[in-house]
C-alpha positions in Angstrom: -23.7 14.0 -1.7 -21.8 10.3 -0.9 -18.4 11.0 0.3 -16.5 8.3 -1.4 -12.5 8.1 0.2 -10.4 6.6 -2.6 -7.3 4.4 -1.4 -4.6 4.2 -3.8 -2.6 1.6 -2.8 0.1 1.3 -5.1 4.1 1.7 -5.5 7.0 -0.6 -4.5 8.4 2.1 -2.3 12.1 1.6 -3.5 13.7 4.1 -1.3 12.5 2.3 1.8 14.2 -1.4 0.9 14.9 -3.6 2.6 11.8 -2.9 4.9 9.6 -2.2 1.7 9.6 -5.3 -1.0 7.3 -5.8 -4.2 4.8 -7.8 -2.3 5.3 -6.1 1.0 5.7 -2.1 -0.6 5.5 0.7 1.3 1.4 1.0 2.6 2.1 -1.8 4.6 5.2 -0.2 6.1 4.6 -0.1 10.5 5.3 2.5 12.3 6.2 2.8 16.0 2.8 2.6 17.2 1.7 -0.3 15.4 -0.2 0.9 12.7 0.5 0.5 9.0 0.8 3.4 6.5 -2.2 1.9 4.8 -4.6 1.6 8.2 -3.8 4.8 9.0 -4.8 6.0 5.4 -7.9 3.9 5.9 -8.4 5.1 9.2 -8.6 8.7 8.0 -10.7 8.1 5.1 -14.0 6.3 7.1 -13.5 8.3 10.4 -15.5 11.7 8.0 -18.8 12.7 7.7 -20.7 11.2 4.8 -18.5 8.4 3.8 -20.5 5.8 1.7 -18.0 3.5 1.7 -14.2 3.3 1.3 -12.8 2.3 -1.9 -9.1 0.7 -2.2 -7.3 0.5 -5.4 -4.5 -2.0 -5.3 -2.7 -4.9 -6.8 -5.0 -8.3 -7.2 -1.9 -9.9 -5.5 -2.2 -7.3 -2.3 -5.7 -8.1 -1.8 -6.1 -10.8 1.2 -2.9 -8.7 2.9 -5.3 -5.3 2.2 -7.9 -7.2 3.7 -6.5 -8.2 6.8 -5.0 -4.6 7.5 -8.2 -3.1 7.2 -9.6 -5.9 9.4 -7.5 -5.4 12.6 -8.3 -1.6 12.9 -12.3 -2.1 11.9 -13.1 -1.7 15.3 -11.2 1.1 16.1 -14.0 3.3 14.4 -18.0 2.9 16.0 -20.3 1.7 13.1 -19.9 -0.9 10.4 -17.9 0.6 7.1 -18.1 -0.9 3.9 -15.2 -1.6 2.1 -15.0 -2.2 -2.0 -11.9 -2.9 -4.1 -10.7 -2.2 -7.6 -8.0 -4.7 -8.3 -5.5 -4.0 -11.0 -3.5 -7.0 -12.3 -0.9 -4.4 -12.6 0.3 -0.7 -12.4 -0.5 2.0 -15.2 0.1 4.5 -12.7 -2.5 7.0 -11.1 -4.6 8.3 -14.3 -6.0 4.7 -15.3 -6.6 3.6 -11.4 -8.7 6.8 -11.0 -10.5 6.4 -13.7 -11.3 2.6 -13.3 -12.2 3.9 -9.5 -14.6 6.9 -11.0 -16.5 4.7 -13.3 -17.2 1.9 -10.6 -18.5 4.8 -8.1 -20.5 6.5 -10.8 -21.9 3.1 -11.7 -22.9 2.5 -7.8 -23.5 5.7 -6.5 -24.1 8.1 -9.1 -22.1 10.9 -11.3 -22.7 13.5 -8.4 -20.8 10.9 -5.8 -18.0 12.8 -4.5 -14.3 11.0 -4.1 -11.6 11.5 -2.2 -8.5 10.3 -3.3 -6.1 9.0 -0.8 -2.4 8.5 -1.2 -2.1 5.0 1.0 1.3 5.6 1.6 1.0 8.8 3.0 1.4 10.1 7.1 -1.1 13.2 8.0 -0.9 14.1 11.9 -3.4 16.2 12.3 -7.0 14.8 11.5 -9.0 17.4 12.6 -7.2 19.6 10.3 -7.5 16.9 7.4 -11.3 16.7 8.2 -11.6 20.7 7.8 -9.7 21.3 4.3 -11.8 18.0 3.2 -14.9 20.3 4.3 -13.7 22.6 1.8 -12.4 21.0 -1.0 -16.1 19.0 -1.0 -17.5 22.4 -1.1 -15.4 23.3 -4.5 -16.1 20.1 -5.6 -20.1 20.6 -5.6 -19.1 23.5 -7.5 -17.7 21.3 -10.4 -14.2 21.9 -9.6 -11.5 19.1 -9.6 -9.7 20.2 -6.1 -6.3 19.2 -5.2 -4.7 19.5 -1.8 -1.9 21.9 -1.5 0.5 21.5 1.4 2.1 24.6 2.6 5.7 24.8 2.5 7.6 24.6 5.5 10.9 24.8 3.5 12.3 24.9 0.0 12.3 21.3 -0.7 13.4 20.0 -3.8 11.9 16.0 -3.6 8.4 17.5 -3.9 6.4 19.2 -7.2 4.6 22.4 -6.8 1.7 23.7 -7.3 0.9 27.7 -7.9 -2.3 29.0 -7.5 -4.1 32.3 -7.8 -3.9 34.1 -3.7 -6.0 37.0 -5.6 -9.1 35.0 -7.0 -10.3 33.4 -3.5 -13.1 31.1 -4.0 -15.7 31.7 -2.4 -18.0 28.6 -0.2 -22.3 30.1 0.0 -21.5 31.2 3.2 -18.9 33.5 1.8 -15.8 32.3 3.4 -12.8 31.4 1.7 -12.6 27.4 0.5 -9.9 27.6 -1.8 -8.3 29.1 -4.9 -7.7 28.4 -9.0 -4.8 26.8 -9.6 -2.6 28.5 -12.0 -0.2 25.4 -13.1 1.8 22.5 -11.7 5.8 22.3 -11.3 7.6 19.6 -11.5 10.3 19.0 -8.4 12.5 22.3 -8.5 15.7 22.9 -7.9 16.7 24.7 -4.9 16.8 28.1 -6.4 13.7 27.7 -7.8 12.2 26.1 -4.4 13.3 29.0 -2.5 11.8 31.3 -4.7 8.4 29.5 -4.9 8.7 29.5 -1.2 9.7 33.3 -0.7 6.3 34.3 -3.2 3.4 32.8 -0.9 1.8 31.6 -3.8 2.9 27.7 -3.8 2.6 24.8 -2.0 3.6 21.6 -2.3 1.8 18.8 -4.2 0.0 16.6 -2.4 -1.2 14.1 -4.3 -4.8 14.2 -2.8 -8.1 15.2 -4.9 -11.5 15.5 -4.3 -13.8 16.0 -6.9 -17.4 14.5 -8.4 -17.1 11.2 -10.3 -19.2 12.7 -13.2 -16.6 15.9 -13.2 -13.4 13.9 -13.4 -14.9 11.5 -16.2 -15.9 14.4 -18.4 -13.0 15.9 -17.9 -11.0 12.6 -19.1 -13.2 12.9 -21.5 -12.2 16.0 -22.9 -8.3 15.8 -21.9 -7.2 12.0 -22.1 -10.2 10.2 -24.0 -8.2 7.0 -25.0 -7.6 6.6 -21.6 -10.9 6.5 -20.2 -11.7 5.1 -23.6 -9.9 2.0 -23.1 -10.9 1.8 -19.0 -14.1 2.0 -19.4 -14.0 -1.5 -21.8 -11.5 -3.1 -19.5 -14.0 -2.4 -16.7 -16.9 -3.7 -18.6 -15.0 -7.0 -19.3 -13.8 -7.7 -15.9 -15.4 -9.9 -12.9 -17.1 -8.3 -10.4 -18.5 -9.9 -7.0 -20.7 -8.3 -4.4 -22.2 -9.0 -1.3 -23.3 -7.2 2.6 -20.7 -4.0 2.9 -18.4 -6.0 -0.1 -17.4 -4.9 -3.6 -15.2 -6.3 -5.7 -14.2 -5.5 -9.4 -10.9 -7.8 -10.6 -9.7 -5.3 -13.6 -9.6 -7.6 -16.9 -5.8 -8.3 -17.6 -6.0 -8.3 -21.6 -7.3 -4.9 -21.3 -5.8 -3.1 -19.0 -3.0 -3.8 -20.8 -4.5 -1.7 -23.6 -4.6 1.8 -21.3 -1.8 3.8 -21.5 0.0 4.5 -18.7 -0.2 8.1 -17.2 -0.4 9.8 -14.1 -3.6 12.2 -13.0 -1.7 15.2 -13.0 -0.2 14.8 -16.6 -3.3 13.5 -18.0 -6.5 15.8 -16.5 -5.0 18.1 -13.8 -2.4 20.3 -15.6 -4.6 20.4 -18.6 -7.9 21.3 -17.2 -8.7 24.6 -16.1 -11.6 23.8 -13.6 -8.5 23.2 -10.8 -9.0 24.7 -7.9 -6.0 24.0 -4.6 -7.1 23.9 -1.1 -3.9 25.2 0.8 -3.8 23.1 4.2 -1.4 21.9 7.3 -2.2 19.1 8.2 1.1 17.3 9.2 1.9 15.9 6.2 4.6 13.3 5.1 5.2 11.4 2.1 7.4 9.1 4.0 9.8 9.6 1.1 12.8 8.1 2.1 14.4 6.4 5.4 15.6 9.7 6.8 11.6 10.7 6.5 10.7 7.9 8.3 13.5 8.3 11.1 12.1 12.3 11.8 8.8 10.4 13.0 11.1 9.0 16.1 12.5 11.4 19.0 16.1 11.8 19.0 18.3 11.1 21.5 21.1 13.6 23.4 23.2 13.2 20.3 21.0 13.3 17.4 20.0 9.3 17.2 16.6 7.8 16.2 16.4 4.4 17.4 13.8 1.6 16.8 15.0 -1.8 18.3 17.9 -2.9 20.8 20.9 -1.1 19.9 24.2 -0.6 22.0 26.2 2.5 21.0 29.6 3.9 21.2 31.0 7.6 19.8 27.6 7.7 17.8 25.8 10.7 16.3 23.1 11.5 14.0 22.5 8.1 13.1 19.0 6.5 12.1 19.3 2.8 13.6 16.3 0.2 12.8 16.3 -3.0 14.2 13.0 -6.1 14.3 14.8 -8.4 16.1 19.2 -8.4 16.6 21.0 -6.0 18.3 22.6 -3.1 16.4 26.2 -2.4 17.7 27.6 0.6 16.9 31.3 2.3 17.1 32.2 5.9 16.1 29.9 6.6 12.9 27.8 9.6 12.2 25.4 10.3 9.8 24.3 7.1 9.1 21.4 5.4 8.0 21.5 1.3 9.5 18.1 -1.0 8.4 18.3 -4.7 9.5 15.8 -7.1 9.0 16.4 -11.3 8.7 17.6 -11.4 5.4 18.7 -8.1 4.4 21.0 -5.1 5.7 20.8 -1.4 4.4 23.9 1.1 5.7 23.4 4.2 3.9 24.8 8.0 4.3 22.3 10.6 5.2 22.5 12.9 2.4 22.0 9.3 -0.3 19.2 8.0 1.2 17.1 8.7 -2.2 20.0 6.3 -3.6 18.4 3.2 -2.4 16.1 3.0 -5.0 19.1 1.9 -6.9 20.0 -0.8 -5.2 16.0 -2.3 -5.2 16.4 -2.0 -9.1 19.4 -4.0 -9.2 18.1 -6.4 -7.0 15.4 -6.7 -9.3 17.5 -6.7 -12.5 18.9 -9.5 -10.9 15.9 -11.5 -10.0 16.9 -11.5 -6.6 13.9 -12.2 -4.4 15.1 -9.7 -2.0 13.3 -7.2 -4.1 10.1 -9.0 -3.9 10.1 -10.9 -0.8 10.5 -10.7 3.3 11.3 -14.1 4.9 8.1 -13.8 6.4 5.5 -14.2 3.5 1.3 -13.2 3.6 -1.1 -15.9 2.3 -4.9 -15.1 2.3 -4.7 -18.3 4.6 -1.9 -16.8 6.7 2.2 -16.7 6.5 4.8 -18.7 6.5 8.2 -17.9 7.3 11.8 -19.8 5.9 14.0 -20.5 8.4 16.7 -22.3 6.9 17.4 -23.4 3.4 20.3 -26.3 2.3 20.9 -28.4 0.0 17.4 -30.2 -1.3 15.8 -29.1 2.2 13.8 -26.1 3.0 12.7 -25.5 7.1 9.4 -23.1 7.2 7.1 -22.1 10.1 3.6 -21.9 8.7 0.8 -20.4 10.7 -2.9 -20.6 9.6 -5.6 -18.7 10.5 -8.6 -20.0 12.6 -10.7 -21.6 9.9 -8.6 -21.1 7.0 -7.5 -23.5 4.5 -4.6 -24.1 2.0 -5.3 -25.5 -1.2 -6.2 -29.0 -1.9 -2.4 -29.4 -3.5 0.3 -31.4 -4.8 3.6 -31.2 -5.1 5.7 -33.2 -8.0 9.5 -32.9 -6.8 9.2 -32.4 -2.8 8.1 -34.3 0.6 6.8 -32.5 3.6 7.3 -33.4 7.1 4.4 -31.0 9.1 5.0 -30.9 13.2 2.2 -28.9 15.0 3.4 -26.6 17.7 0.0 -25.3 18.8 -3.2 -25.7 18.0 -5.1 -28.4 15.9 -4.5 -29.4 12.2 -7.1 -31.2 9.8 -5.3 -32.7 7.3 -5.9 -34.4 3.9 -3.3 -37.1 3.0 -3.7 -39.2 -0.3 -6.8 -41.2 0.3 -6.6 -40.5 4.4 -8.2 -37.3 6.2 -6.9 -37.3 9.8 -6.3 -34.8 12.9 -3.1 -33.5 13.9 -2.7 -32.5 17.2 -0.6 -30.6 19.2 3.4 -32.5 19.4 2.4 -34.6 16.7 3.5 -34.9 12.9 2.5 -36.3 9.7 4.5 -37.1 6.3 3.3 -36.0 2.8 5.1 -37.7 0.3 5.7 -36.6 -3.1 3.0 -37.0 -5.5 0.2 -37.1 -3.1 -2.8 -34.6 -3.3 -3.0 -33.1 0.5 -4.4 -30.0 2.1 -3.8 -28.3 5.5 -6.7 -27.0 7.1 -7.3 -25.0 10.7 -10.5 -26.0 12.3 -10.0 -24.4 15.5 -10.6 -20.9 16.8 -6.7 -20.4 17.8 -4.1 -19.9 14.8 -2.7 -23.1 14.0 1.2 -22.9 13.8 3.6 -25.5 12.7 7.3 -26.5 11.3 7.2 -27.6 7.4 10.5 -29.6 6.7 10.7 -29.9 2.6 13.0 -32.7 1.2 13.5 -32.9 -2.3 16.0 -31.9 -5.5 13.6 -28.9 -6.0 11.9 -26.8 -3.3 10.8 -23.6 -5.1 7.1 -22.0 -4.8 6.3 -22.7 -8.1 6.0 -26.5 -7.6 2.3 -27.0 -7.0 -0.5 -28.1 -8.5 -4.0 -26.9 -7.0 -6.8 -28.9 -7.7 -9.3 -26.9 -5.5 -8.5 -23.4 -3.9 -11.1 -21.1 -2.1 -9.3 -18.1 -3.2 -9.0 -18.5 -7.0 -5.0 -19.2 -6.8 -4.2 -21.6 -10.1 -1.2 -24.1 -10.2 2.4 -22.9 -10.3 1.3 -19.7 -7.4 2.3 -20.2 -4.3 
């Protein structure tokens, strides 16, 4: 049977701001060795046996930035993967992006296609481990079960849900060894009375948030437990764009009708109902990457208790978590602290309230400030651009495009531009004109004239954007041709 590993790529990852943002959430997170949360998770998926393809579930707006993460670690892994998408114009949380992923796979591959379904936000240390309880659960999953991945306690924690399954009924692979066991029911997060208990009995471990099972199981047993769901997936994804091409799949979900699914998660809506569950109990180092002080435990403390990313210079300091990108963190007589800098945003936090800064993302967003949604440095499926300074009725950004990529043919009603390459070569449309920019050179765009920037070398093209004008804000274009399907008014 196709091995199918199913990227969920979803989440704003609230409780990691200012790092995490709406359009930079949590998958794309980096740890200290370079990777994102998301390659990793993609990583883990192609390198086992079988795999078809990789599926990625995720938000249309994440696509090019999904695209590019998977790109830089391709060749990391021997052989050519192919990668296919299911793009959801928004969340309805886990039970409608499974289902939309289950129909497309059964449609490609066939009902007996087996998925995996990936958390892409998720840290597992130990592959080989991984690779052996996937071994198993695809075993239980030939067998019609739906199989979800049960993490075996280490402690009683409180920030995870539970799951308790039958240690008397072992099931059983044809060899005869043991591949798993029914799952009796699913707890939501406990207290820590009730943790320690759960602990102390041997029979629970934490929930995962991983499946395996056949496409044709899970959709007949939607079928049976949450038909309006799949219902009303199965005619958004039958009224929604698909594209295709050599190891390429794309299906853009149909906004209208998604907006017609409720919204549910896969354990509410199949797995706590259905009473073909089976867990496979595993150790496999593995994180949720819940929260800041989750994150920190990844780095190696120092003599007094400090994990340190970036240039810090300390004094009297003890058990703090200190993450820096680019200034130096200075430091005097604190303990237990949690101290997040990035270029436009600053998190100091207590230890014990790091699941509080979910509150402050919400009121950031309440507020429509964009330092819920945004990082100064912003991904374009041409490349990024970066602000640098922002006045009054003047905007400085440094773009950088990719070799061969182009910005839309554009204009912009209320702003000039003023474009200085610092490296590399720029083609550039201008009104009427089409001319080369070279490297110490500049060209004007006034207002009201259709223009586009374009890379035609092999090197990425970087230059400084100085915008003039009583109104700078993203929304103030007008696309006449775009490559990637952007309309007017999207920056």
């Amino acid at each position: 049977m196709k091995l199918i590993p199913t990227i969920l790529c979803g989440g704003a990852g609230s409780r990691l701001w200012p790092v995490s943002r709406e359009l930079h959430p949590k998958p794309f997170i980096r740890l200290a060795d370079g990777q994102s949360l998301l390659q990793k998770a993609w990583l883990r998926g192609a390198a086992l046996l079988d795999v078809a393809e990789v599926l990625t579930v995720a938000n249309r707006d994440l696509f090019f930035k999904t695209q590019d993460e998977y790109s830089q670690v391709s060749d990391v892994l021997p052989g050519v993967h192919a990668n296919s998408y299911v793009l959801e114009p928004f969340g309805r949380n886990t039970a409608p992006a499974i289902a939309a992923a289950a129909i497309n796979i059964s449609e490609k591959h066939g009902e007996d296609a087996l998925m995996l379904v990936l958390a892409a936000d998720h840290l597992i240390s130990d592959q080989a481990a991984f690779a052996q309880a996937v071994a198993s659960a695809t075993q239980l999953a030939r067998q019609g079960k739906l199989v979800t991945f049960g993490i075996k306690p280490e402690a009683p924690e409180t920030a995870y849900g539970y799951i308790e399954a039958d240690m008397k009924a072992p099931i059983l692979s044809v060899e005869g060894s043991v591949v798993g066991y029914p799952a009796l029911r699913f707890v939501e997060k406990p207290n820590l009375e009730k943790a320690t208990e759960y602990v102390a009995s041997g029979s629970y471990q934490w929930n995962s948030g991983m499946f395996c099972f056949a496409a044709g199981t899970l959709l007949r047993e939607m079928e049976q437990h949450c038909p309006e769901i799949l219902a009303a997936t199965r005619v958004c994804v039958g009224r929604s764009s698909k594209a295709e091409g050599e190891g390429f799949a794309q299906v853009l979900l149909d906004p209208a009708s998604f907006s017609d699914v409720p919204d549910n998660s896969i354990d509410f809506a199949v797995m706590e109902k259905s009473r073909c569950v089976a867990v496979v109990p595993c150790s496999i180092g593995w994180s949720d990457i819940g929260s800041w002080d989750a994150l920190g435990d990844l780095i190696e403390p120092d003599g007094r208790g400090n994990r340190i990313e970036g240039e810090t210079v300390l004094h009297d300091v003890s058990n703090c978590f200190l993450k820096s990108g680019e200034r130096l963190i200075g430091a005097v007589g604190v303990n237990n602290l949690i101290v997040i800098d990035t270029p436009d945003a600053l998190l100091v936090a207590e230890r014990s309230r790091v699941q509080d800064v979910k509150f402050l993302y919400a009121s950031l967003k309440a507020r429509g400030h964009e330092a819920h949604k945004l990082h100064r440095e912003v991904s374009r499926p041409w490349g990024t651009y970066t602000v640098l300074e922002t006045g009054a009725n003047f905007k400085i950004k440094r773009i950088e495009v990719k070799p061969g990529a182009s910005l839309s043919l554009q204009m912009h009603y209320h702003r000039s531009e003023h474009w200085i390459v610092v490296s590399g070569m720029a083609r550039v449309v201008n009104g009427e004109h089409e001319l080369f920019v070279n490297t110490n050179e500049s060209t004007y765009i006034p207002a009201g004239y259709q223009h586009r920037l374009e890379n035609p070398g092999i090197l990425p093209l970087v230059m400084i954007e100085v915008q003039s004008g009583a109104y700078l804000g993203e929304d103030d274009i007008v696309r006449f041709e775009d490559i990637y399907g952007r309309p007017s008014g999207v920056a």
